[in-house]
C-alpha positions as CSV (number, residue, x, y, z in Angstrom):
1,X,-30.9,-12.4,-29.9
2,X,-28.4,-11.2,-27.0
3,X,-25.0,-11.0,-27.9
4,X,-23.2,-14.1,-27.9
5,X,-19.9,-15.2,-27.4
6,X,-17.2,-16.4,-30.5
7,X,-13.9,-17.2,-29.7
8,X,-11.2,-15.5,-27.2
9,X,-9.8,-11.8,-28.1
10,X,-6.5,-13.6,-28.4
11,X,-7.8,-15.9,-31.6
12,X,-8.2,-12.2,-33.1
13,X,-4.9,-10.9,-33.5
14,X,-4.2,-7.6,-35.3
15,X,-4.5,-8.0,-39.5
16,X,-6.4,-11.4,-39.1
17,X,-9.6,-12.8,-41.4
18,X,-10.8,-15.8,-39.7
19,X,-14.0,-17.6,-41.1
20,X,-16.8,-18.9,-37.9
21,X,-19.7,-20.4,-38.1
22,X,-21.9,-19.7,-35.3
23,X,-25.3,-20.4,-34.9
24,X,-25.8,-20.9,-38.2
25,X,-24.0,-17.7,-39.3
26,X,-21.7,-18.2,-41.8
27,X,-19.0,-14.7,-40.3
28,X,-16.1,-13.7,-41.3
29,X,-14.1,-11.8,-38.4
30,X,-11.3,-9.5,-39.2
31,X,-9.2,-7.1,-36.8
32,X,-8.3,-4.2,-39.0
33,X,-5.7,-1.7,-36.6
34,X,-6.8,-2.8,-33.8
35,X,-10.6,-2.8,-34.1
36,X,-13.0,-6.2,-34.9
37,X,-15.2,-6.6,-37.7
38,X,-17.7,-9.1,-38.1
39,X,-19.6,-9.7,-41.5
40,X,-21.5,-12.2,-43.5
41,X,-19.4,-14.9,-45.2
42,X,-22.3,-14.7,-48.1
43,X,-21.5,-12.4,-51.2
44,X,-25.0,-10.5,-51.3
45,X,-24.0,-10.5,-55.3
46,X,-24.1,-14.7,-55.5
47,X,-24.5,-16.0,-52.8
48,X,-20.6,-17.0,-52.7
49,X,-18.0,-17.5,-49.8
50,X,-16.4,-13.8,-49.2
51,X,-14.1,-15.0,-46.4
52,X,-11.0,-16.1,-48.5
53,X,-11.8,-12.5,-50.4
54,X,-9.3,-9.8,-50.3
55,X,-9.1,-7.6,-47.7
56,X,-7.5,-4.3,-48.0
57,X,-8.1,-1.5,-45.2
58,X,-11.9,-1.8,-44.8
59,X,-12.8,-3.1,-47.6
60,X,-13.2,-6.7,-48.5
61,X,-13.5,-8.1,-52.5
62,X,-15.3,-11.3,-53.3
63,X,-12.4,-13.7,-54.2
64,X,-15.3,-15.3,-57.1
65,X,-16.3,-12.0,-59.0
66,X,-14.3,-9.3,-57.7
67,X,-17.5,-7.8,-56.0
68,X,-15.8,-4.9,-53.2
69,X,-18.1,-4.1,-50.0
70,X,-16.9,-1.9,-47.2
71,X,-16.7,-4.1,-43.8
72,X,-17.9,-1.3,-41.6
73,X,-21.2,-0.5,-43.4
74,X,-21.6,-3.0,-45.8
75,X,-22.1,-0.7,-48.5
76,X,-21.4,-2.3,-52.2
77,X,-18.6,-0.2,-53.1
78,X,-19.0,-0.8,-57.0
79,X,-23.0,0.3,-57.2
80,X,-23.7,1.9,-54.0
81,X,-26.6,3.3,-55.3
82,X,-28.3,0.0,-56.4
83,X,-26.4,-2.7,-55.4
84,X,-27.3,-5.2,-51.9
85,X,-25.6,-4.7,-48.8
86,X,-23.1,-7.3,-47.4
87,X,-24.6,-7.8,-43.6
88,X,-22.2,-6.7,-41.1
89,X,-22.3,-7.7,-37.5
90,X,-22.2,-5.3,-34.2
91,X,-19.2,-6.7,-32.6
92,X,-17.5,-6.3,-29.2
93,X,-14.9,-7.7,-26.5
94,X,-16.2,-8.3,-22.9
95,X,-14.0,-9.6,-20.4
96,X,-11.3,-12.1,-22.9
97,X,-14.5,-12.7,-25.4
98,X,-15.0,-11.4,-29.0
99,X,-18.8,-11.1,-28.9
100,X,-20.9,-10.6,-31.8
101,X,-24.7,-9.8,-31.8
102,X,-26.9,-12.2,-34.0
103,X,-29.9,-10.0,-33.8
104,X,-31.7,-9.5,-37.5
105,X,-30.6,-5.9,-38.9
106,X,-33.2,-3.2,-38.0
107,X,-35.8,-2.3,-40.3
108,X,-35.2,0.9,-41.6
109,X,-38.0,3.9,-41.7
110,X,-40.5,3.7,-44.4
């Protein structure tokens, strides 16, 4: 899927966490210092709402179990070794649009 416009840059302003649906992705969108994020609003732990979660810096904590992932790579911060991923969008600005790309993750190498 191309990438596909959200909202204007100007909904976005610096420190915000604003939950979109869009095309049938539940996002949460932050702008942390001046940069976007874009992640799923679906705790990979339960399945539960992560957008009214906690962020702090570039992490974000599951407001249900206290769950912490890291918003630019999705790691699970509390079992990185073993624990699920929290998805995490490419995101960009083109002209006065915040853009996110819907496209299914890569598969990585076997």
């Amino acid at each position: 899927m191309p990438w596909t416009d959200l909202a204007p840059a100007a909904d976005f302003p610096e420190g915000s966490q604003r939950c979109i649906k869009h095309a049938d992705h539940p996002l949460v969108v932050m702008n942390v210092n001046g940069t976007l994020h874009a992640v799923a609003n679906v705790c990979p732990h339960a399945g539960l709402p992560l957008g009214e979660g906690e962020r702090r810096g570039l992490t974000l904590t599951c407001p249900y179990h206290g769950y912490t992932y890291s918003i630019k790579d999705g790691r699970d911060l509390d079992d990185p070794e073993f624990g699920q991923p929290l998805r995490v969008y490419p995101v960009r600005i083109e002209g006065d649009a915040v853009q996110v790309d819907l496209a299914p993750p890569a598969e990585p190498d076997a």
